[in-house]
C-alpha positions in Angstrom: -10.9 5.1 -5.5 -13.0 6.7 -2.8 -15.6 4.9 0.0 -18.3 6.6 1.1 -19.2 9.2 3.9 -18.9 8.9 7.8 -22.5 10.1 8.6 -24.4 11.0 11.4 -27.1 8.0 11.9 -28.9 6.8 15.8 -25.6 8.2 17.5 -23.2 6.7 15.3 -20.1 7.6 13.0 -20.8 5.9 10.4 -19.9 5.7 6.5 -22.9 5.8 3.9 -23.9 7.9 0.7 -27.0 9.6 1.9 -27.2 10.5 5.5 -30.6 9.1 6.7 -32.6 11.8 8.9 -31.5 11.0 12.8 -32.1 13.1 15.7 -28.9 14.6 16.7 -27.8 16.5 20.4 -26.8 19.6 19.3 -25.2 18.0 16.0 -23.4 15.6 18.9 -24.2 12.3 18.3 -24.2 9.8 20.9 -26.4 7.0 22.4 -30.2 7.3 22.6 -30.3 5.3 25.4 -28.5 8.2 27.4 -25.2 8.7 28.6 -23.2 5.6 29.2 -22.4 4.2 32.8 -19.4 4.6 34.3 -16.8 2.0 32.7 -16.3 -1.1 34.4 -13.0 -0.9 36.9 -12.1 2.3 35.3 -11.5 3.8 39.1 -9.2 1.1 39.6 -7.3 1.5 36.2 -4.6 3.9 35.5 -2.9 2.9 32.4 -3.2 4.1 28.5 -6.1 3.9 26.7 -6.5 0.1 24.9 -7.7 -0.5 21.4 -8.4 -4.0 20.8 -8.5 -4.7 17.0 -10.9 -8.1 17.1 -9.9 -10.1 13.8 -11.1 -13.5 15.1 -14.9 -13.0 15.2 -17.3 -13.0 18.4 -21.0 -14.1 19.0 -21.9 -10.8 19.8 -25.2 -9.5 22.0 -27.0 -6.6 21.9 -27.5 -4.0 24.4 -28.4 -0.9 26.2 -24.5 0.3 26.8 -21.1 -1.5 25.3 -19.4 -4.1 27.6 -16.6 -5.7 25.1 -16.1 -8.0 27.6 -19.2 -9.5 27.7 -19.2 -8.5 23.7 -22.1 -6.4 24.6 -23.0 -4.0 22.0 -25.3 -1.4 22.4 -25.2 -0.6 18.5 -26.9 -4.3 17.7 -29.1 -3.5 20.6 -30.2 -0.3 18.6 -31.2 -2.5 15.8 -33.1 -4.6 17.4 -31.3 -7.8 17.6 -30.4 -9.6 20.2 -27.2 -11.5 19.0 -25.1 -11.5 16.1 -22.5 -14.0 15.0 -19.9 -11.8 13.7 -17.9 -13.5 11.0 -13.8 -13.3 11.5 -11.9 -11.0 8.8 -11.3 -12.8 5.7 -7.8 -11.6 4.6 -7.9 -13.5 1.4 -8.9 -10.0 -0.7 -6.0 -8.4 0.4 -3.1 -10.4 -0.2 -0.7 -8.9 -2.4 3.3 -9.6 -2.6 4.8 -9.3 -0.1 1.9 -10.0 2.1 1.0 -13.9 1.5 -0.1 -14.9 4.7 -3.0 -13.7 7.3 -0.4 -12.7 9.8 1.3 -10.9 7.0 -1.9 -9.1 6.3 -2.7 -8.5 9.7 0.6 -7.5 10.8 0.6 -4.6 7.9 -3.0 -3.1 8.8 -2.3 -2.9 13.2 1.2 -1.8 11.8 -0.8 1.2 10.0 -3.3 1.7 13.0 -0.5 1.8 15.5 1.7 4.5 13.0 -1.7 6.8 13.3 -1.8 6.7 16.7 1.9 6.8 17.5 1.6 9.8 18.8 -0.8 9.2 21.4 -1.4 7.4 24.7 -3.2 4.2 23.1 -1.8 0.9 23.2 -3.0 -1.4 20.2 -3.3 -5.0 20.3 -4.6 -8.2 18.5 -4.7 -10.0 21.8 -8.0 -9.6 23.9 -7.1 -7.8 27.3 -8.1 -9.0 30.6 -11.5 -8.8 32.2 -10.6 -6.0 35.0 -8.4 -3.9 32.2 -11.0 -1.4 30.3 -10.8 -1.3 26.6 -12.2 -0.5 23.2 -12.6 -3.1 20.4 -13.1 -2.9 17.0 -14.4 -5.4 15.2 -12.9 -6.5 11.8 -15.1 -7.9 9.2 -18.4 -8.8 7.4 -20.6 -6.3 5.9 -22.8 -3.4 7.6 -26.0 -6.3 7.1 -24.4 -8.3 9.3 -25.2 -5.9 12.4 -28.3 -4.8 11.1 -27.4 -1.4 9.4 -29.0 -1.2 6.1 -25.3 -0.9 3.9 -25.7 1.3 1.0 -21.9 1.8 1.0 -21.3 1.9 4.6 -17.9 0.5 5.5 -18.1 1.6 9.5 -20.2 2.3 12.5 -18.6 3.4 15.9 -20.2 5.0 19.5 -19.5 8.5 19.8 -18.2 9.4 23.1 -17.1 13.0 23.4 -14.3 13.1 25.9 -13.3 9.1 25.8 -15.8 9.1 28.9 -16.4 5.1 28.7 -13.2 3.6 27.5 -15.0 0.5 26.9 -17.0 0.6 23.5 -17.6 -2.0 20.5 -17.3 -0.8 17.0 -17.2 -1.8 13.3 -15.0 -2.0 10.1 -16.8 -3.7 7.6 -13.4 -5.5 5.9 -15.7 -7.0 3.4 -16.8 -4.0 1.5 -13.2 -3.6 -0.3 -9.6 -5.0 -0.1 -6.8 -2.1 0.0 -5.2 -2.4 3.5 -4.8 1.2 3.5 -8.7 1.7 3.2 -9.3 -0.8 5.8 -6.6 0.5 8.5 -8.0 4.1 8.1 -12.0 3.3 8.8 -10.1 1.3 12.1 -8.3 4.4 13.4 -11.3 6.8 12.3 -14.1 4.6 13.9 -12.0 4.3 17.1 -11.4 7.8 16.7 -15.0 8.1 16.9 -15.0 6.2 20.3 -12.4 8.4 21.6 -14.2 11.6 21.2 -13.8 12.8 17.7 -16.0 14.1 15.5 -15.7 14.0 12.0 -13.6 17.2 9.5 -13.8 18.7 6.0 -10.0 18.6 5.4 -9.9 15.6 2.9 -6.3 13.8 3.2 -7.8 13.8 7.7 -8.3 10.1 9.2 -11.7 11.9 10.1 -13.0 13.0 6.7 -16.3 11.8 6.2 -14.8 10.0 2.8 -11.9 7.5 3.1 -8.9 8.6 1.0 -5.6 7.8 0.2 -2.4 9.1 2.9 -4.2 10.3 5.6 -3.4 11.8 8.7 -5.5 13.5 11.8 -5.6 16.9 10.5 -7.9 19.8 11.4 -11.1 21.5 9.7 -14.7 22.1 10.2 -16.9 19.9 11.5 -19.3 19.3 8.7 -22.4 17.3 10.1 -22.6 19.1 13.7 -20.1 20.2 16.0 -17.0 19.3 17.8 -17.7 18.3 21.4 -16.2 21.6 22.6 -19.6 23.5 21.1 -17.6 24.7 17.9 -17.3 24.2 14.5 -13.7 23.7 13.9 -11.5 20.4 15.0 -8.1 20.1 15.4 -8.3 16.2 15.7 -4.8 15.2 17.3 -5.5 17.7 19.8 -8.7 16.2 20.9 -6.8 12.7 21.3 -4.0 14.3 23.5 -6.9 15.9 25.7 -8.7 13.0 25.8 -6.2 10.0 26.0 -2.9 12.0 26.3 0.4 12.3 24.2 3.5 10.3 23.2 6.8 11.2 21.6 8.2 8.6 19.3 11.7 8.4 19.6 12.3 4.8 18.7 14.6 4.4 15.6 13.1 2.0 12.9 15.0 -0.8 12.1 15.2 -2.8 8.4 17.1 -5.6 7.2 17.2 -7.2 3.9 15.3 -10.6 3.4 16.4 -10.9 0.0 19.4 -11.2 -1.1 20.7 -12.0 2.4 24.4 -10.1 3.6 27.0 -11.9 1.6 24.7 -13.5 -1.2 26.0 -14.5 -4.6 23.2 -12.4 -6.9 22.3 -12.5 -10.7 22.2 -8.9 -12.6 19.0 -8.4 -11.9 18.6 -8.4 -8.6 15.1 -8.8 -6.8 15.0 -7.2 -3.2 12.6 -7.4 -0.6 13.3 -5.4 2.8 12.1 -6.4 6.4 11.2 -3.7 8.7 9.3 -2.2 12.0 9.3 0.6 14.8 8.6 -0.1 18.5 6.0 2.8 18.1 4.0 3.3 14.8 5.9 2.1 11.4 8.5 3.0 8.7 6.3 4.8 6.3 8.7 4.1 3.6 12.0 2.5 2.4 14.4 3.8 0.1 17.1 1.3 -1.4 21.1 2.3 -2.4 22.9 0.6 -4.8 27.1 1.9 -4.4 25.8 4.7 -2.7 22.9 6.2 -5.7 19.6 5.4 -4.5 17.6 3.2 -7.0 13.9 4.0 -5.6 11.4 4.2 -2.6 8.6 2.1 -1.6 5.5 3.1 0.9 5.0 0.6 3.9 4.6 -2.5 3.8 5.6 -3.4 0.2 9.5 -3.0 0.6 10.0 -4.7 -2.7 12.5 -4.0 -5.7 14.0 -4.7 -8.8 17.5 -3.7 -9.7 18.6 -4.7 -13.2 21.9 -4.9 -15.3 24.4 -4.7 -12.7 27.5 -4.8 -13.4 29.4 -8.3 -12.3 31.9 -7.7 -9.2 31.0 -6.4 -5.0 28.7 -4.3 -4.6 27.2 -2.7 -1.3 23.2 -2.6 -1.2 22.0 0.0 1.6 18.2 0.4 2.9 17.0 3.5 5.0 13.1 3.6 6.1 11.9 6.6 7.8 8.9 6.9 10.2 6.7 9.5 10.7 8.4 11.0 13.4 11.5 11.6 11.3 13.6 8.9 12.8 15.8 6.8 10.5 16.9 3.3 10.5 19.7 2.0 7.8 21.3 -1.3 7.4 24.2 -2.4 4.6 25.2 -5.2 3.2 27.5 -6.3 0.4 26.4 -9.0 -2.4 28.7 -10.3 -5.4 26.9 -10.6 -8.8 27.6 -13.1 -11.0 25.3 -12.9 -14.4 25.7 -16.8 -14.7 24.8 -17.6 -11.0 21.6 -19.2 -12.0 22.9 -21.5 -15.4 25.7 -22.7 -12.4 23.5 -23.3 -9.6 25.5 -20.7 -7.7 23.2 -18.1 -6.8 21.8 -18.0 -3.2 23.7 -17.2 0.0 23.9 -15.1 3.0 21.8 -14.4 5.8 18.2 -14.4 6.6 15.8 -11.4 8.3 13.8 -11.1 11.2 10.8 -13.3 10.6 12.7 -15.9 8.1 13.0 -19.5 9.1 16.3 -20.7 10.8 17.6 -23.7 12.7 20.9 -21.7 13.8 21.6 -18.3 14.9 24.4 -18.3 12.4 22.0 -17.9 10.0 20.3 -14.8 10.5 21.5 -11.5 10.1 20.7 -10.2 13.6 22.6 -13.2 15.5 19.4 -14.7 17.3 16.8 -17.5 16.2 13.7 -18.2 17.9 11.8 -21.0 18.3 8.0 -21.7 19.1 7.9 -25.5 19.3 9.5 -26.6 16.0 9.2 -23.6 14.0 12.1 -21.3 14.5 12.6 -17.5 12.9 14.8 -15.3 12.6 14.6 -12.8 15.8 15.7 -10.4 18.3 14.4 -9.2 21.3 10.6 -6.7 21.2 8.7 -5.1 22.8 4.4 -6.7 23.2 1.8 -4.6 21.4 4.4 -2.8 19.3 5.5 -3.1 15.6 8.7 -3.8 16.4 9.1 -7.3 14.9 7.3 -5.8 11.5 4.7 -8.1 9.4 5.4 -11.4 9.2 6.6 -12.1 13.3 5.0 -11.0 16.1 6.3 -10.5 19.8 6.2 -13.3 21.9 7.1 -14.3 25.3 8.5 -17.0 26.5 11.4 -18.3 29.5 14.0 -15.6 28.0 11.9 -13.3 27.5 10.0 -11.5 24.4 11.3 -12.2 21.4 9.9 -12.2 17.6 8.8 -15.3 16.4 6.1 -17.5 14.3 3.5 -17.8 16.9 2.5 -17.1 20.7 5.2 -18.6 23.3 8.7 -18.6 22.5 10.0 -22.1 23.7 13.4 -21.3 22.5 16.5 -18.5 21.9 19.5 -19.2 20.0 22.1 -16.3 20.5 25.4 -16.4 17.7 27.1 -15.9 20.6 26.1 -19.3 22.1 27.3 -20.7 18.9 30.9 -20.1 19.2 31.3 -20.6 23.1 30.4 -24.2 22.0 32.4 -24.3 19.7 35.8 -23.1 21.2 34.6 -25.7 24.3 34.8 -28.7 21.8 38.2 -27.5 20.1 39.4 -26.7 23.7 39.8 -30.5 24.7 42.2 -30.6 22.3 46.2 -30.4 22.1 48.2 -27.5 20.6 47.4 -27.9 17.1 43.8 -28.1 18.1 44.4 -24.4 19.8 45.2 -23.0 16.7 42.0 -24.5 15.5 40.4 -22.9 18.5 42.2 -19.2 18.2 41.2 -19.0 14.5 37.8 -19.6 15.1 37.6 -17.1 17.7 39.4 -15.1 15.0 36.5 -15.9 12.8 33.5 -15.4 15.3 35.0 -11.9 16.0 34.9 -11.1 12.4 31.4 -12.1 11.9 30.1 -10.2 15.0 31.7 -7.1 14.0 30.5 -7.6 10.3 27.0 -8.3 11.6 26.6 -5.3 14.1 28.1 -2.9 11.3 24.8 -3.7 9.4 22.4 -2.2 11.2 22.8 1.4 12.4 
């Protein structure tokens, strides 16, 4: 399945089957209107570029120059409207197991954007930044109509600003022209890419081909429909974005854990798995799963499901590795006990629960921590904001203790395994001699779960 070109059209990226006639600036193509102003506080603002992915919706206005603060855009304003009531992104179409809910769906496309520009100086958030912070936001949803563009198989329309000069523009992923999350992530990272000074390449598996396709990456080629800001012909895409925004190195180690079967879980023979995972910068691009050591099969991010069948009855060890794009590698282990007649006897079940799966204890999840946000409390440890690092399904909050995954936006409460047992040995304490043995064996017992749980995740 392949969507439609990024064309040149009144200064924009955009993605269509026939490129209408437009007057183009040396094949550069940029605002009518002229160059744009100076960005807003930009003297005053010395961090990494911003890319604000806008999945909520905004009464937009049109323009002479983009202010996404003022959700000014000077792309409606080329249309000839004067406001627009852009829908939010319907995430409905693209729900598929694992993903069931809209942060699920959500959490899996920024996860994408973020792996494409892991390498780069651009921090990308769901969260609107502050009014004297510069930014670029794209906005997720509806259908090229809805701003006025005619359609005819356009999925995207973006500014293009050769050497980031205004790190404050407004563009567009239609969401409701198709429903693969892959699709939808790439036309986010091309149409910023846009913003950010790219132009578009020939090489077809490049986030900038005119056509969106299946595994992309940046890539280099010629510049089919112009040329590259430098004057040339030829683009070497991830270049441009270190020029322009500047470089990262990822050396952040992924992390998985299994949500299910949980460490220590009584199993049938067939076996259904499904794997947790995330990366402070960019994602794990895949998973692979272990059964006694012989891997069983690999999964690309984010559907970390399997199915093992006809396993034998007795302990066995499951292991899951996911690798990210920078070649770093994240495993965890745990052990299960199959019993073919675990679900006739009601016996089936066990063990315990992933980052982002409910809890009312810490005892009950795998990484030793539960966090709460009000009622709701998850599975957890601590993350860093605007990352991946809680993977779909959580997302980092803050809160007293600090930032933590959880279920939603302030984290009201932390649970550490550690807590657990500190009260526990203070109750038994009060007690007399026989109560110390009491007391020494569950320390006994606490130090046996600590070390099993930090063996899991390497």
């Amino acid at each position: 399945m392949t969507h439609l070109l990024f064309l040149s059209w009144l200064g924009l990226g955009i993605l269509g089957f026939q490129p209408p006639q437009a007057a183009q600036c040396g094949g550069i193509r940029v605002n009518p209107n002229g160059p744009a102003p100076a960005a807003r506080f930009k003297s005053g603002y010395n961090g990494p570029q911003i890319l604000y992915i806008n999945f909520d919706g905004a009464q937009l206005k049109g323009g002479a120059f983009d202010d996404p603060h003022q959700n000014v855009s000077w792309i409606i304003g080329s249309n000839s409207l004067s406001e627009v009531d852009f829908p939010p992104f319907d995430h409905e179409p693209y729900v598929a197991a694992p993903l069931v809910t809209r942060e699920d769906v959500i959490g899996a496309i920024v996860g994408m954007v973020r792996d494409y520009y892991a390498a780069v100086d651009v921090v990308v958030t769901t969260t609107r930044p502050p009014d004297d912070v510069p930014y670029t936001m794209i906005m997720v949803g509806g259908h090229p109509q809805t701003i006025g563009d005619p359609g005819g198989g356009e999925v995207g329309v973006a500014p293009f600003d050769c050497g980031n000069g205004n790190p404050s523009q407004i563009g567009y992923a239609f969401a409701a022209e198709f429903s693969d999350i892959e699709y939808l992530a790439t036309t986010i990272a091309h149409e910023a890419g846009h913003s950010f000074g790219l132009a578009h390449v020939d090489m077809e598996h490049a986030i900038m081909y005119p056509m969106v396709t299946s595994d992309p990456y940046w890539g280099e080629g010629s510049v089919p429909d112009g040329k590259a800001c430098d004057g040339s012909s030829h683009q070497n895409s991830l270049d441009v974005l270190h020029s322009n925004l500047g470089a990262q190195t990822d050396g952040s180690k992924p992390w998985v854990q299994f949500a299910d079967p949980g460490d220590g879980a009584t199993v049938p023979a067939r076996i259904p798995i499904t794997l947790r995972a995330g990366d402070a910068r960019g994602i794990p691009l895949d998973a692979k799963i272990f059964l006694d050591g012989e891997e069983w099969g690999s999964k690309p991010w984010p559907f970390f499901t399997f199915t093992l069948v006809n396993v034998s009855s007795g302990t066995h060890t499951l292991r899951a590795q996911v690798q990210d794009r920078a070649g770093n590698i994240g495993i965890t282990t745990i052990t299960v006990y199959v019993d073919p007649d675990c679900t006739a006897k009601g016996t089936c079940g066990g063990g315990l629960n992933a980052i982002g799966e409910p809890c009312t204890r810490a005892s009950q999840c795998e990484s030793g921590v539960c966090a709460f946000t009000g009622a709701a409390g998850v599975c957890s440890e601590a993350c860093q904001l605007d990352t991946s690092s809680c993977g779909w399904g959580a997302r980092c909050s803050g809160g007293p203790e600090g930032t933590f995954c959880a279920a939603g936006n302030q984290v009201t409460e932390v649970l550490h395994i550690s807590d657990e047992y500190l009260m526990s040995c203070a109750a038994t304490g009060a007690r007399s001699s026989a109560g110390a043995g009491l007391m020494l064996l569950g320390l006994v017992m606490a130090a046996a779960v600590i070390l099993r749980k930090t063996g899991k995740r390497k």
